[in-house]
C-alpha positions as a Python dict, from the first residue, in 0.01 Angstrom:
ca = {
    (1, 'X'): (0, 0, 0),
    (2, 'X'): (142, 310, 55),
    (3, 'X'): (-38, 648, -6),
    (4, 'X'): (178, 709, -340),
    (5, 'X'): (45, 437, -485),
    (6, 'X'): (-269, 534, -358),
    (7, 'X'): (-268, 858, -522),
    (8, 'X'): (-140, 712, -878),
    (9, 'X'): (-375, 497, -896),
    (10, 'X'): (-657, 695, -857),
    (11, 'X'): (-520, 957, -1128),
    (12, 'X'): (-511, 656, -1299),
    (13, 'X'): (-847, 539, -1289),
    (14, 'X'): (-945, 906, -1287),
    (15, 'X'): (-794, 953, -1671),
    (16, 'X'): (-870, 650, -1786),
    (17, 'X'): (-1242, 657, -1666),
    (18, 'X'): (-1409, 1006, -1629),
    (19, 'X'): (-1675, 785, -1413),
    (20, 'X'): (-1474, 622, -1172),
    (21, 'X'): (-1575, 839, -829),
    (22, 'X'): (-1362, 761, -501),
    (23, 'X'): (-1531, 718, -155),
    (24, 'X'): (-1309, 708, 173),
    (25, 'X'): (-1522, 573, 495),
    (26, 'X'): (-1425, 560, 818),
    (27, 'X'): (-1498, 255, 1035),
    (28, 'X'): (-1370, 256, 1412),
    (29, 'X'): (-1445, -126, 1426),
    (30, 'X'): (-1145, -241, 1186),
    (31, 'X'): (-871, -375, 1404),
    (32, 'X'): (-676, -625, 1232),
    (33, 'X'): (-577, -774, 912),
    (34, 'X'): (-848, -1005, 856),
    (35, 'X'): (-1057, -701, 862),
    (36, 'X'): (-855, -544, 599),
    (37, 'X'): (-896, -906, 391),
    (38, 'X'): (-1287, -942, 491),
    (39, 'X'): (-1373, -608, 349),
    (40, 'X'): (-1169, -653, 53),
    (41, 'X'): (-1298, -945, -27),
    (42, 'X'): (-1649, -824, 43),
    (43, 'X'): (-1662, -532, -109),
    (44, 'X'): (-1491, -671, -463),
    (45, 'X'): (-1729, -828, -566),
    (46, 'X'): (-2012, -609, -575),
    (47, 'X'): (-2145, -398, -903),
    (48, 'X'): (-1987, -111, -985),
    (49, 'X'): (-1665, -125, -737),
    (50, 'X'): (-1275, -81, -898),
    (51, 'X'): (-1041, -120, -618),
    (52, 'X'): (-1100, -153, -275),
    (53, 'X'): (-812, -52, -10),
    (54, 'X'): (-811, -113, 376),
    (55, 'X'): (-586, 154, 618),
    (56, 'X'): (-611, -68, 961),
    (57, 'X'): (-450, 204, 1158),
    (58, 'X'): (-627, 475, 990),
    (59, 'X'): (-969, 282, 1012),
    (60, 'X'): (-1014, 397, 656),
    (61, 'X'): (-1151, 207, 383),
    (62, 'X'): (-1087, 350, 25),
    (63, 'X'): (-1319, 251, -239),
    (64, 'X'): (-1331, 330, -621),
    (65, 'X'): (-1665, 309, -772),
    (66, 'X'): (-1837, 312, -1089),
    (67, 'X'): (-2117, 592, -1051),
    (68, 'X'): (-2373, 483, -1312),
    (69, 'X'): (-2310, 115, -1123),
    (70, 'X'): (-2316, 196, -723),
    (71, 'X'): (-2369, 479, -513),
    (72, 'X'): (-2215, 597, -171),
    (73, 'X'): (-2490, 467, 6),
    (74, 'X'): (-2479, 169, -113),
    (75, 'X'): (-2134, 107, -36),
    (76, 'X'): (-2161, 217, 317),
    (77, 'X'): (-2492, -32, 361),
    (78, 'X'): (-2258, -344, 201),
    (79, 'X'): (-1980, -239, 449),
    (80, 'X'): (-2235, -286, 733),
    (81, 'X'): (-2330, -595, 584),
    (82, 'X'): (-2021, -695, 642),
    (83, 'X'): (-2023, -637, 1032),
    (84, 'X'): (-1820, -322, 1036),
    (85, 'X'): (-1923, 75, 1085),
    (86, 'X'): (-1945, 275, 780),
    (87, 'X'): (-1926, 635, 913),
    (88, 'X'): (-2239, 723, 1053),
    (89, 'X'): (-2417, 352, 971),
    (90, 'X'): (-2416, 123, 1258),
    (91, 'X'): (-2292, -219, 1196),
    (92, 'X'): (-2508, -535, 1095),
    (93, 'X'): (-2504, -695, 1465),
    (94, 'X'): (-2562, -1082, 1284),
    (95, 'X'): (-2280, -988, 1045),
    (96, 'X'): (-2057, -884, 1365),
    (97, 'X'): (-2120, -1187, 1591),
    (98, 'X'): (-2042, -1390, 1269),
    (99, 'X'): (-1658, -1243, 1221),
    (100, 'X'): (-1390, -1360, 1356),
    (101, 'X'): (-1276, -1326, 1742),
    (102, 'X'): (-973, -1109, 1644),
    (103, 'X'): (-1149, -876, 1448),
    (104, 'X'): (-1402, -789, 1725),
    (105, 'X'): (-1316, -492, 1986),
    (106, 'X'): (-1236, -612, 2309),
    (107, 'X'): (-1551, -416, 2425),
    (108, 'X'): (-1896, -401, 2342),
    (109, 'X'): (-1969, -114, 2124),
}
């Protein structure tokens, strides 16, 4: 999606909800789209989370977030749940080993 959208979207949710708080992480293991999808997918479903956007060659993941819901924190500890970095948190290592081959670096990190 490109940033544009990005940026309407969150004015969007920004007007239409004065609680809707937006949470960029960076996450140097995402390499692929099934990354992009697993994350998605992942994150989604969890209390409290709008919209959930992957940049693979940015390693970015942009959340929206209900603050009375979920908290930054939070969201970074589900994205390690996941098997990917979330900024400063290290990745689940069970989660990891569980993903797929093409969304695991070619070496060990």
């Amino acid at each position: 999606m490109p940033l544009f959208l990005f940026l309407i979207l969150i004015l969007w949710l920004n007007t239409a909800s004065a609680q809707v708080d937006t949470l960029f992480v960076q996450s140097k293991n995402i390499v692929c789209q099934t990354c992009r999808r697993t994350i998605i997918r992942g994150l989604s479903t969890r209390k409290g989370i709008r919209f959930v956007e992957v940049d693979v060659p940015q390693k970015t993941i942009m959340v929206l977030y209900r603050r009375e819901k979920t908290q930054p924190e939070q969201i970074r500890k589900a994205i390690t749940q996941l098997g990917y970095d979330a900024d400063t948190l290290p990745r689940d290592s069970q989660a990891y080993e569980r993903l797929p081959a093409c969304c695991k670096l070619s070496k060990p990190h």
